[in-house]
MARBAKOL-811697 format. One line per field, with one value per residue (C-alpha): residue number from 1; x, y negated, z negated. Coordinates in steps of 0.001 Angstrom, whole numbers. Each point is the difference from the previous one (the first is absolute). Layout:
num <- [NUM:...]
u <- [X:...]
v <- [Y:...]
w <- [Z:...]
This chain:
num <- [1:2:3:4:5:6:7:8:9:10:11:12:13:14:15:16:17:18:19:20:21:22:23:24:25:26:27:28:29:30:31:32:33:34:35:36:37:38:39:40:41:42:43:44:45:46:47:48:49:50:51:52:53:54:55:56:57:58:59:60:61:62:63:64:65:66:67:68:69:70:71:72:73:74:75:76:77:78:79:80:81:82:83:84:85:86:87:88:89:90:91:92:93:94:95:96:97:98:99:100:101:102:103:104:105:106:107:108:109:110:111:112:113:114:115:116:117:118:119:120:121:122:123:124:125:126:127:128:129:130:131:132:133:134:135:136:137:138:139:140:141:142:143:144:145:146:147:148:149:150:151:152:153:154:155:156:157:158:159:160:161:162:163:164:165:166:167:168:169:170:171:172:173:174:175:176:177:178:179:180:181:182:183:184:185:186:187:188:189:190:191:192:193:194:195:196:197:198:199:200:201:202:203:204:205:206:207:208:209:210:211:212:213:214:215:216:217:218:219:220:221:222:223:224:225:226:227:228:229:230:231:232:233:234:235:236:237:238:239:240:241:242:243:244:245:246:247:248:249:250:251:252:253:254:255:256:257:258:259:260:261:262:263:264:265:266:267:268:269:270:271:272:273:274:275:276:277:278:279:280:281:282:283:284:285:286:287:288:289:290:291:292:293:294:295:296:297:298:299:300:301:302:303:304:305:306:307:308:309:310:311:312:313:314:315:316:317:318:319:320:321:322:323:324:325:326:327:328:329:330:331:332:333:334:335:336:337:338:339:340:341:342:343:344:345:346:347:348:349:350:351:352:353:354:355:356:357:358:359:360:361:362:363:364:365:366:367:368:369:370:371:372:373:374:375:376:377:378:379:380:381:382:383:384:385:386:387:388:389:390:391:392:393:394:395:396:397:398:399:400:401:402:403:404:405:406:407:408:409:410:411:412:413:414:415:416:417:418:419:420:421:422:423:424:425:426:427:428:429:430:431:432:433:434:435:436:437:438:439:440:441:442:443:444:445:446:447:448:449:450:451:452:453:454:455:456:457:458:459:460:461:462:463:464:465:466:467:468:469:470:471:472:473:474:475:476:477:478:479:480:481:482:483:484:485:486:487:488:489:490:491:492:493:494:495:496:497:498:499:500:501:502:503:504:505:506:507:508:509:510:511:512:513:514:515:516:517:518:519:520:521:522:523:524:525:526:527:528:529:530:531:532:533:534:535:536:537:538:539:540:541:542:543:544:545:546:547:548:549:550:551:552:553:554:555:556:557:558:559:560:561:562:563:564:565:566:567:568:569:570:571:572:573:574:575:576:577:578:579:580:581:582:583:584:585:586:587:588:589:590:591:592:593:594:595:596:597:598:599:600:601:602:603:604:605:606:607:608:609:610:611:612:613:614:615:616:617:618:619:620:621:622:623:624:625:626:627:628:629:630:631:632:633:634:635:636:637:638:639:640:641:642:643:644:645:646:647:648:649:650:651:652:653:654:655:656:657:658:659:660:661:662:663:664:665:666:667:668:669:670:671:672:673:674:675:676:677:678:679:680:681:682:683:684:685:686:687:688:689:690:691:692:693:694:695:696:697:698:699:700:701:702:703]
u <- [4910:-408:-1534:-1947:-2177:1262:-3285:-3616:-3372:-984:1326:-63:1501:1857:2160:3947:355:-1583:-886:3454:3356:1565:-1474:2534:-3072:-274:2919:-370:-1639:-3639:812:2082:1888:-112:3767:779:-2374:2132:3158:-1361:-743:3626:847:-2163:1432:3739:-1010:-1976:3226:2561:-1902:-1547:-3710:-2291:-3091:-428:-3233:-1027:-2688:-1295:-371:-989:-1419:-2601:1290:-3442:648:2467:-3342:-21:2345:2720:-410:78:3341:1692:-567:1269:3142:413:-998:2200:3106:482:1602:-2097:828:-1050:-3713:-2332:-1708:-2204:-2617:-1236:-1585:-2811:-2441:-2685:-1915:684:531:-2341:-6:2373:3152:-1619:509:3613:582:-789:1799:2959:-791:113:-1126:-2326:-239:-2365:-9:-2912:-522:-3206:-3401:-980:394:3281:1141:-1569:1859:3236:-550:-1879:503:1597:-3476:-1505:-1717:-70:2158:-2069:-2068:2401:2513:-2878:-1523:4258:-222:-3184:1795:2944:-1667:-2887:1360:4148:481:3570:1059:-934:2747:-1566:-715:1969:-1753:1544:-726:-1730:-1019:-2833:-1747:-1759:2292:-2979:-1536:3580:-182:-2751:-215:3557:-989:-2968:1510:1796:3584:2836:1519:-244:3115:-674:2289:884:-271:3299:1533:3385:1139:-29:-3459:-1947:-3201:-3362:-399:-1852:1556:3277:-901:-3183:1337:640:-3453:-2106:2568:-552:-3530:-414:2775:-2525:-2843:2099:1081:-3648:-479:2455:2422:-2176:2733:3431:896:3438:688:-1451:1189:3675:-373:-778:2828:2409:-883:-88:3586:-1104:715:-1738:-2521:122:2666:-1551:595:3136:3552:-465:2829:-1808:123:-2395:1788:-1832:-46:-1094:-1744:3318:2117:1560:347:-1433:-422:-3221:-2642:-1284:3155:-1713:-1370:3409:1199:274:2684:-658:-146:2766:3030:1932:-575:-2253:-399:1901:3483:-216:-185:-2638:2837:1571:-2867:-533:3868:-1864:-248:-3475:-769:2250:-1222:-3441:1920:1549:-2589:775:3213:-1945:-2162:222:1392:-3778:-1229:2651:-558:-3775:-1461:-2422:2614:-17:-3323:68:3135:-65:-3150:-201:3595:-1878:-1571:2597:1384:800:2247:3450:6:-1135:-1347:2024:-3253:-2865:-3488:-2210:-2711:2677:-2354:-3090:2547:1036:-3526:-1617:2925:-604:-3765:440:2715:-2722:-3138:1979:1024:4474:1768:2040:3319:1244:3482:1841:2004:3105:-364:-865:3361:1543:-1319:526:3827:408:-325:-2634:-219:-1610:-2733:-605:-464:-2326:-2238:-22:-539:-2833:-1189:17:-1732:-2930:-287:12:-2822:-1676:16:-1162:-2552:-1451:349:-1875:-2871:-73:-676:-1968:-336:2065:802:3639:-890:-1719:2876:2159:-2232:633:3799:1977:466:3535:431:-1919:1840:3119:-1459:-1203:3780:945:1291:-1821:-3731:203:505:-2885:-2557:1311:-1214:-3020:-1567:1247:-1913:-2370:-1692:2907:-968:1272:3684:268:2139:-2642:-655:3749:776:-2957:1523:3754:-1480:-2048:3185:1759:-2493:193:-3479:-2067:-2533:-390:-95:-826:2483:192:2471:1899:2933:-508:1184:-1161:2539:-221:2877:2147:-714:583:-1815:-1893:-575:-3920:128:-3553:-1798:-2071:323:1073:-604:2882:-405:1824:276:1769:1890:1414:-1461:-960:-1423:-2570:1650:3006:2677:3634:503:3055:347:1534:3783:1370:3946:906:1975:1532:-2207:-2804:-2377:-308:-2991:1202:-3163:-203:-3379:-2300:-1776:-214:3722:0:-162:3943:1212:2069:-2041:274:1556:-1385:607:3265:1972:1891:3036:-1158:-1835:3655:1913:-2391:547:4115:-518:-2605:2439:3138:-2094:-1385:3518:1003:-2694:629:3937:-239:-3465:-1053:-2706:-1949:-377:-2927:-1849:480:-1336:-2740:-1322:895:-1699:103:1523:-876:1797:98:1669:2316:3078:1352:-2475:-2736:-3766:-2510:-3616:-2058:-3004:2346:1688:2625:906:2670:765:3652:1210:3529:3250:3515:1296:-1451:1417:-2880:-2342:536:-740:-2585:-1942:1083:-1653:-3081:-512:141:-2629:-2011:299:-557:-3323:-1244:593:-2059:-2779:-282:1511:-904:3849:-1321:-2455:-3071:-276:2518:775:-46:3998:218:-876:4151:1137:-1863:2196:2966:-806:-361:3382:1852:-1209:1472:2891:553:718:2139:2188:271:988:2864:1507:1054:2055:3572:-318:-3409:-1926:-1788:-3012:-89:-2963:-2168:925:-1421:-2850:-1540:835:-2570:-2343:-13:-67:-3202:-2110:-2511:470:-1444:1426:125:1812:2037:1443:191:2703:1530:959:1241:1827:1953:665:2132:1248:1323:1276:1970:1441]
v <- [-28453:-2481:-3297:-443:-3269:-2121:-1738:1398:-570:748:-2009:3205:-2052:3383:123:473:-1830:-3513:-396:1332:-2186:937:-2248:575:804:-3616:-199:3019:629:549:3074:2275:-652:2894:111:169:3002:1492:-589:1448:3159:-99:-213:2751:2061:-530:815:3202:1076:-1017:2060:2927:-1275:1754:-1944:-3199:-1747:-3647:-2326:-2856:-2213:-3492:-2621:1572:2098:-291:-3699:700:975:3161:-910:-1736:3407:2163:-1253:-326:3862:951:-1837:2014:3105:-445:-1300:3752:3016:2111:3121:-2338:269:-3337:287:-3161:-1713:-3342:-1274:-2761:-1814:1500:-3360:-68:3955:747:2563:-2192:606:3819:982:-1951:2052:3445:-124:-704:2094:-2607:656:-2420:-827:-2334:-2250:218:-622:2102:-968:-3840:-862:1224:-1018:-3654:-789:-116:252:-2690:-2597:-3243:-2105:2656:2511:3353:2836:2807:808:-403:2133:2883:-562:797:3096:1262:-302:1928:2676:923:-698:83:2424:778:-3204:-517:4:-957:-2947:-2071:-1442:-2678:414:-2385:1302:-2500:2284:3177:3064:2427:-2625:-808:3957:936:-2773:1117:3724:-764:-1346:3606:-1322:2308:-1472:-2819:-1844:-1993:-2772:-1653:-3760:-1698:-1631:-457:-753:-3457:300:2859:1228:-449:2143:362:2881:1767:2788:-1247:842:3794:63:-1013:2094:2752:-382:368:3061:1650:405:457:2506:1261:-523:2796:-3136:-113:-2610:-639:-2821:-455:-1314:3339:2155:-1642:343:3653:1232:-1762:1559:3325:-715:-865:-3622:-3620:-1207:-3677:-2654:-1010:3303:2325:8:829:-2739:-2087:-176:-3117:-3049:-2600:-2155:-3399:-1853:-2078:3590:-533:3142:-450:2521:1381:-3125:538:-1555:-3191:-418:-47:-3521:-2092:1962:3213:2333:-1540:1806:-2332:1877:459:2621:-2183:84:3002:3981:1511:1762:-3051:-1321:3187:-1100:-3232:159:-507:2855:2265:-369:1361:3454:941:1918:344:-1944:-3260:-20:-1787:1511:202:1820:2569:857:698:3386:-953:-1773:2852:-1019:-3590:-886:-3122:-1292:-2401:-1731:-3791:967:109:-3532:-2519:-3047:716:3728:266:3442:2264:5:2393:-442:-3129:3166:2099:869:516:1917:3226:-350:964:2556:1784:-428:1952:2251:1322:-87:2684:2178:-997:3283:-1430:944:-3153:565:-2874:-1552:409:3705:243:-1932:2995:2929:-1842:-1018:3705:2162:-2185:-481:2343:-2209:-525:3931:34:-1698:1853:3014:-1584:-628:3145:1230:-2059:1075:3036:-118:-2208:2729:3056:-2303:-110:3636:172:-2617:2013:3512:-506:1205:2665:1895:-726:-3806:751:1170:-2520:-2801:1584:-194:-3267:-2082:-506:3853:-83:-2623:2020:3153:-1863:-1519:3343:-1326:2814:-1203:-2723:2390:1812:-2997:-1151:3377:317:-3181:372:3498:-185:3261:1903:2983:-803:936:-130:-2674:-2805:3206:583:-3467:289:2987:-1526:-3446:2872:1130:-2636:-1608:2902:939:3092:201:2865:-612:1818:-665:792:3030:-1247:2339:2928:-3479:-2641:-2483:-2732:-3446:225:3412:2375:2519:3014:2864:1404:2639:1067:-3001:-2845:-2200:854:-1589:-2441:-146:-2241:624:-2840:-1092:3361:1761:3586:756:2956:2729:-1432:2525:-2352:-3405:-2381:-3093:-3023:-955:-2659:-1454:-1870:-3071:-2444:585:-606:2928:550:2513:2218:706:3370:970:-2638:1123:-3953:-370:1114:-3684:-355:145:2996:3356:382:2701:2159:861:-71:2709:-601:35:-2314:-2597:259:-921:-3607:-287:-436:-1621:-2588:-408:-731:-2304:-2211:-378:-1117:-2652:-1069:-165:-2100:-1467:-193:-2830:2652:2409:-1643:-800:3950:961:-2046:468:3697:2520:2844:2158:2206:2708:275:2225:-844:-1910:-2678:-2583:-1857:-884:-1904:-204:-3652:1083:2049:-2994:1413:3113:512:3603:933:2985:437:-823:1537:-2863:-2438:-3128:634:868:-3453:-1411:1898:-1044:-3987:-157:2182:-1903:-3171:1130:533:-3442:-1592:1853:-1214:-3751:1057:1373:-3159:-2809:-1259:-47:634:-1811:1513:-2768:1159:2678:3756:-732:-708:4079:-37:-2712:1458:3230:-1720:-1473:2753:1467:-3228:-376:3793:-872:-3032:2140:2706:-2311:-1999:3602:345:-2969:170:3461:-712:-939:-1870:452:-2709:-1954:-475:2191:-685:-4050:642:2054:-2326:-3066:1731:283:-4055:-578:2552:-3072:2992:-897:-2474:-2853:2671:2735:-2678:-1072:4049:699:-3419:1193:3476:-2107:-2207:2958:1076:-3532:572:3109:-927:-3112]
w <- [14195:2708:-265:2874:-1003:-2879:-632:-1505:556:-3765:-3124:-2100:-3548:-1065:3676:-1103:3609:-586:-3904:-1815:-26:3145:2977:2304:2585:-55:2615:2279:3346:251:2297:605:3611:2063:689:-3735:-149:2681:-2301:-2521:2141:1354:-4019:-973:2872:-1081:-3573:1035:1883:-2785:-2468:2245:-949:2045:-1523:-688:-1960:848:-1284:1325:-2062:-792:-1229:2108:2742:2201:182:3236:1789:1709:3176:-2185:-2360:3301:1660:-3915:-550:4053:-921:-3392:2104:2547:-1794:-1935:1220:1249:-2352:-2826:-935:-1027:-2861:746:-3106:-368:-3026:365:-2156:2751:667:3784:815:2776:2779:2140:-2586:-770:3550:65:-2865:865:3263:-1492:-3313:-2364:-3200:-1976:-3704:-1277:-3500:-2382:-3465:-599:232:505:-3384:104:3242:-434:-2854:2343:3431:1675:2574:-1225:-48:-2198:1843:-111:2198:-1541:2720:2866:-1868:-301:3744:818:-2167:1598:3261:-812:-1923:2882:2733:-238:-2693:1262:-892:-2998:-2935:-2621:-2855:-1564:-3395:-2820:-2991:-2292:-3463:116:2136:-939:932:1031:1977:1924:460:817:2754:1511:-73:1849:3210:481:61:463:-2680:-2412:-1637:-3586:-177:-3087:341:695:-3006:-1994:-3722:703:1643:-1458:884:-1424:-2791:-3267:-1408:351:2370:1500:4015:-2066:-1206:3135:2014:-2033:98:3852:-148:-2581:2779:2891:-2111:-675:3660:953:1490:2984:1520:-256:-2413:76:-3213:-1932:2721:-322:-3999:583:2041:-1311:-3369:1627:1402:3089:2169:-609:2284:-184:-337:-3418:-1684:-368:477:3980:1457:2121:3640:770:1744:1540:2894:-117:2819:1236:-365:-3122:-2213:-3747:-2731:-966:211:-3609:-1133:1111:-3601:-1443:1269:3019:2142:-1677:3013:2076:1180:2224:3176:2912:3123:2244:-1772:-2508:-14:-2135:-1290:-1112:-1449:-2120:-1603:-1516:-3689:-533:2707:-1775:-3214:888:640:-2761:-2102:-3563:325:1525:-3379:-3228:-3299:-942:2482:-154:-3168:888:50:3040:2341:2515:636:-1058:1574:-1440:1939:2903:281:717:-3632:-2288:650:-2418:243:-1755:272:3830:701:-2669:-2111:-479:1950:-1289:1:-1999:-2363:2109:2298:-2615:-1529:3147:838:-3289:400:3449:-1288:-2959:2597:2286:-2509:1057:-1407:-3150:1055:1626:766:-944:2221:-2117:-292:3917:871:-2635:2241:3402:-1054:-613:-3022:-1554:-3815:-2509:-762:4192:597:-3073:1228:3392:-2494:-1873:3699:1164:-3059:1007:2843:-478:-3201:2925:2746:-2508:-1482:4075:96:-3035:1568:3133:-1640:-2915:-3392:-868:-3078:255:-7:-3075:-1868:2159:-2179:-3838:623:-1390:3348:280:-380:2916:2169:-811:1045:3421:529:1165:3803:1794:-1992:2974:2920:-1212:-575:3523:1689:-1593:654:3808:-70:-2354:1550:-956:-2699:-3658:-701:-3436:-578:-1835:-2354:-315:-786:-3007:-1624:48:-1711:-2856:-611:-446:-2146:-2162:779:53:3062:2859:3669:3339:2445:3600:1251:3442:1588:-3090:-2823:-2058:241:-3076:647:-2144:-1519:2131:2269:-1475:2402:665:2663:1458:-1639:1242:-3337:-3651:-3546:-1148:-3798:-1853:-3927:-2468:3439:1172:3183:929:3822:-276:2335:469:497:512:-1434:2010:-2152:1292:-862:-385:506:-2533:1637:-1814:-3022:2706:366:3951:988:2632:2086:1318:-1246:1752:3077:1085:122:3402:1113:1005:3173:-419:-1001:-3932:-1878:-1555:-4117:-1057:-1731:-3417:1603:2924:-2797:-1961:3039:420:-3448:528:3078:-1289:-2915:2212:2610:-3063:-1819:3271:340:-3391:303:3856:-237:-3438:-226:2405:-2457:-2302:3085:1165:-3658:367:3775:413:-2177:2888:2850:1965:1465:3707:2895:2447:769:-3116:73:-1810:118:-1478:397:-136:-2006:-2218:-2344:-2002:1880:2080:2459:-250:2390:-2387:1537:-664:-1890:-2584:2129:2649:-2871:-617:2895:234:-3435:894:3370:-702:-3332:2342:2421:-3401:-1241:3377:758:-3809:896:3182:-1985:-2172:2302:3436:1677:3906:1820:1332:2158:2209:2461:-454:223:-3702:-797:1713:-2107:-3232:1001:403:-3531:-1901:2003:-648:-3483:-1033:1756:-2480:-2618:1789:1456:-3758:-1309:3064:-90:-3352:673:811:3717:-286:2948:2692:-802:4285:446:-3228:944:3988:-1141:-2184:2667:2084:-2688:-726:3800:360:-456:-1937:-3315:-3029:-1164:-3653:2681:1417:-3261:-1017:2890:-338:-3455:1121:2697:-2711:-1608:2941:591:-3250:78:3514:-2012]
């Protein structure tokens, strides 16, 4: 942020510039010189270099930046221009109160591609209650004629508004008044304030209330703009990355530049106390790199760990973060307190969070830092299991939507639930809903009607069924497969919970290994198990089923003796395998949660290995289906890096399993791999901290 003009042309009585306790703009220059711009470019430049940025965003900033007057502006941004390398891209804004935009700065603008962001309140209720000239009068309808101007006729410059909130105000008016001047996006700000100078309030979440109030008709509205609080609320309780300094635990990356080239901390800070922002240095005898070492800098980046004790122990922090850092001053404790808005804050989270329907499972972050240092903790791959069971009810429940009634939907509906989510946990039930709603054309294959029958049976109930006949069967998961020759469907009929196929003339019932006292299904009935990337065998003999059996036995006394807290996590992630062709290896399948494809090796060592790292690749892909960990925001080059996850993150375990043979084994490789994967620059500050954990697990390890 670069302070172009210190000095206004309003006397807006809520500015954190002017009216809070730091007045250190008292003593600086009016201007920015055009040489110190240039050292800031040269700064910027170094930085950009240092750190292999190959973007950089910039605001100018103010006071009010259009004071300069278009030729001052124009020769401020060459210098920034031509100060950076030249494989480094400008991201240029400027934010202005409006009242002197006018086609002179608009065309100054758009030939160097500066974008422009304008404050306003609301309508001119709204924006009169703050904004106005010092003798009284009104900005209203200067700030609108500057709207108007960007909106018809520079559209490509236009970034957005940026409104204040007062609760005075009525929230549908403030709305409905930003929403009609088309913005690309609007930001609601809450006013600036601290313990030891709160904001107005009457109750204690009245900023929740009114905020919630507008979110319920943008809502309504089909969120016809951006607003970045709601929008930041949302993905970050979807997993996904904060979009504004005042929300999440995103570290930040704002520094500004004042206008005699002094570096200061974020400019909110300015309601703290006098001196607030100030870091001791300046563009003419400091690195940005150096001036990212300063404490108060630092502290701004270290997510959960630059918190209170409070706000750690909240269930909304990944989205709260602990609010605005300027807001949770108070003299005697400093920062290391929750938001003054801490209540309004997780009201209007949760308010959100039950508005959008957020899936239950949150994953907390204890249990995440279990699966991400390794084998994870029983409770951790729980919930992943209670995850995947929702989303699989969720995707059958579409299929269900997209077809229609059904008979088998009707018996589906006299059968106890949570028989029915059980019968739907099958891992294969998701490959199926998958297919069909990507071909919805496709003719029926039986398996909604197979699925009914199983969840009779086990209910103990008596009900009859026609079923669909594909390849000369009628496979039901779980069951077993019931040969049909020469038919297109057959009655299923289930009587007091046991089942008889009309015409059936061979029945192959599933087995199962029993592994530990865990009962593994071994899946070599299901025509969807063909998902692996080896071909799958077909049904195994007795003698070929007895030989997995020893095998399995021998690879999980092994685990147990050399790796033992892996076993309850095994029991509870892995309830199937699948038999596959080929060469010792194993394979797993993303929409297939809980199954694993095992092509049997000579020795139960491998076997092993085999079970840890496909187990892995499991677990990773259910923190993927519940948790944000790459960035969509970035290039196509994460799909590598999300490769080289899921490779790195199997290897975790096989190399924990080696290293503790006599010998041990190198963590070199696992250690490099996962290097590249923090220097990718594709992941979330929630994937970030997920590999940093697998990393001090090898830190560890090497110790």
């Amino acid at each position: 942020m670069l302070k172009v003009h210190s000095r206004c042309d309003l006397a807006c009585d809520h500015c954190y510039v002017y009216e809070h306790a730091d007045q250190s703009w008292r003593g600086k220059p009016v201007t920015m010189a055009v040489e110190t711009m240039a050292q800031v470019a040269a700064r910027i430049g170094e930085h950009a270099r240092s750190q292999g940025l190959d973007r950089v965003h910039a605001v100018l900033h103010g006071g009010e930046p259009l004071l300069c007057g278009p030729e001052r502006l124009s020769a401020l941004i060459r210098a920034l221009e031509s100060g950076l390398p030249g494989d480094c891209e400008l991201d240029l804004h400027i934010h202005t109160n409006g009242v002197l935009l006018d086609r002179r700065f608009c065309e100054l603008f758009r030939a160097h591609g500066v974008k422009v962001g304008i404050s306003l309140d609301g309508d001119r209720a709204a924006n009169d209650r703050h904004r106005r000239y010092r003798d009284g009068r009104s900005s209203f309808d200067k700030v609108a004629r500057a709207i108007e101007l960007l909106r018809t006729g520079y559209p490509d410059l236009y970034s957005g508004l940026l409104c204040t909130i007062d609760i005075r105000n009525d929230p549908i008016a403030v709305y409905d008044a930003l929403v009609s001047h088309d913005p690309p996006a609007i930001d609601l700000l809450l006013p600036h304030a601290t313990w030891d100078d709160p904001p107005f309030r009457a109750g204690e979440t009245d900023y929740a209330d009114w905020l919630a109030t507008i979110f319920d008709k943008w809502l309504a509205d089909g969120r016809p703009v951006p607003v970045r609080t709601f929008d930041s609320i949302i993905s970050t309780s979807q997993g996904g990355p904060a979009l504004t300094e005042s929300l999440g635990l995103e570290p930040s990356d704002l520094l500004v530049v004042e206008t005699d080239g002094t570096f200061e901390q974020a400019d909110s800070i300015k309601i703290a106390f006098d001196g607030a922002p100030e870091t001791g240095t300046d563009v003419f005898r400091h690195s940005i790199d150096q001036v990212a070492e300063h404490e108060g800098v630092a502290a701004r980046r270290r997510g959960r760990d630059g918190v209170s004790a409070t706000c750690r122990a909240c269930p909304v922090l990944e989205s709260c973060g602990g609010g605005l850092f300027a807001h949770r001053y108070r003299a005697g404790s400093g920062f290391d307190n929750p938001s003054v808005f801490c209540a309004d804050l997780k009201e209007l989270i949760e308010h959100v969070q039950r508005r959008i329907s957020v899936p239950r499972h949150i994953v907390p972050h204890a249990a995440l830092r279990s699966i991400a240092a390794g084998q994870g903790t029983v409770e951790a791959l729980t919930i992943l299991q209670r995850g995947q069971r929702s989303i699989r009810r969720a995707l059958i429940t579409a299929v269900r939507d997209q077809a229609g009634p059904s008979p088998e939907w009707d018996l589906l509906r006299r059968v106890e639930p949570a028989i029915v989510d059980d019968v739907f946990s099958h891992p294969y039930n998701r490959v199926w809903a998958v297919g069909r709603l990507r071909h919805p054309d496709r003719r029926d294959d039986g398996r909604l009607a197979a699925l009914a029958c199983v969840a009779a049976a086990r209910a103990g109930m008596s009900a009859a069924l026609r079923v669909p006949v594909r390849d000369g069967a009628v496979f039901l998961p779980t069951v077993g497969r019931y040969e049909v020759p020469d038919a297109v469907e057959t009655t299923v009929e289930i009587r007091s919970g046991e089942v008889t196929v009309e015409r059936a003339t061979a029945v192959r019932r599933v087995r199962f290994l029993d592994v530990g006292g865990h009962p593994l299904l071994v899946e070599d009935l299901d025509p969807l198990r063909d998902r692996h990337r080896r071909p799958v065998a077909g049904r195994l003999t007795d003698e070929q089923a007895g030989h997995w059996q020893v095998m399995f036995d021998a690879a999980w006394d092994l685990i147990a003796t050399r790796c033992p807290e892996y076993v309850p996590t095994l029991t509870v992630a892995l309830s199937t395998v699948v038999p596959v062709e080929g060469e010792p290896m194993g394979s797993s399948v993303r929409d297939a949660f809980g199954s694993v494809g095992v092509a049997l090796p000579p020795d139960p060592e491998t076997l092993c290995l085999l079970l840890l790292g496909e187990t892995q690749r499991m677990k990773l892909g259910g923190v993927l289906d519940m948790l944000q960990l790459f960035d969509d925001r970035t290039s196509t080059a994460s799909a590598d890096t999300e490769r080289l996850l899921f490779d790195s993150y199997a290897r975790l375990a096989i190399t924990d399993f080696r290293r503790r043979r006599p010998g041990g084994q190198t963590i070199t490789e696992a250690a490099t791999d996962v290097d590249v994967i923090l220097a990718s620059g594709s992941l979330t500050r929630l994937g970030r901290e997920f590999v940093e954990e697998m990393r001090g697990t090898l830190d560890a390890w090497s110790a």
